[in-house]
C-alpha positions, 0 to 999 in steps of 0.5 A: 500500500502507498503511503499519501501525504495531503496538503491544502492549498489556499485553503480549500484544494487538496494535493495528496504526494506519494512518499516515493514523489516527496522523495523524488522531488526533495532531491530534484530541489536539491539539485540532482538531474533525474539521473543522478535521482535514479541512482541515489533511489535504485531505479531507472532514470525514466522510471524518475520521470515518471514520478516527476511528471505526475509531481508536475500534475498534481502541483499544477506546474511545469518546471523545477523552478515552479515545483520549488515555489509552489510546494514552498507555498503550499508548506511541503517544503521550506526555501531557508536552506536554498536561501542561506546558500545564496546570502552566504557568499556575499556577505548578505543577511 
């Protein structure tokens, strides 16, 4: 049996991520190509995106960047440590 995970979005529309898709997509955020994602996971390369398309879907998005945004948003995920790395190296905070 897969386990889902329900999040609400703008507080009435519910998206529910397989673990397998919240794992997928926390190592795409992180950077990794599909490829390198199939490795760290065991499986193929298309089998990735396979669950990144469907990630796509139910986020209604297209691209990493928008993925990244929307599951921010939606709370699946937080941007501190992305935005840490940017202020980081200049001197910002």
């Amino acid at each position: 049996m897969t386990t889902e995970h329900a999040f609400e979005v703008d507080g009435d529309a519910i998206i529910r991520l397989t673990e397998r898709e919240i794992e997928v997509l926390k190592l795409v955020l992180e950077g990794k190509s599909n490829k390198e994602v199939g490795v760290l996971l065991c499986c193929s390369k298309r089998t990735i995106d396979f669950h990144l398309a469907r990630v796509y879907q139910k986020l209604d998005v297209t691209n990493r960047v928008q993925a990244m945004r929307r599951a921010a948003h939606m709370g699946i995920f937080t941007l501190e440590p992305f935005e840490e790395q940017f202020q980081g190296g200049n001197g910002k905070k």
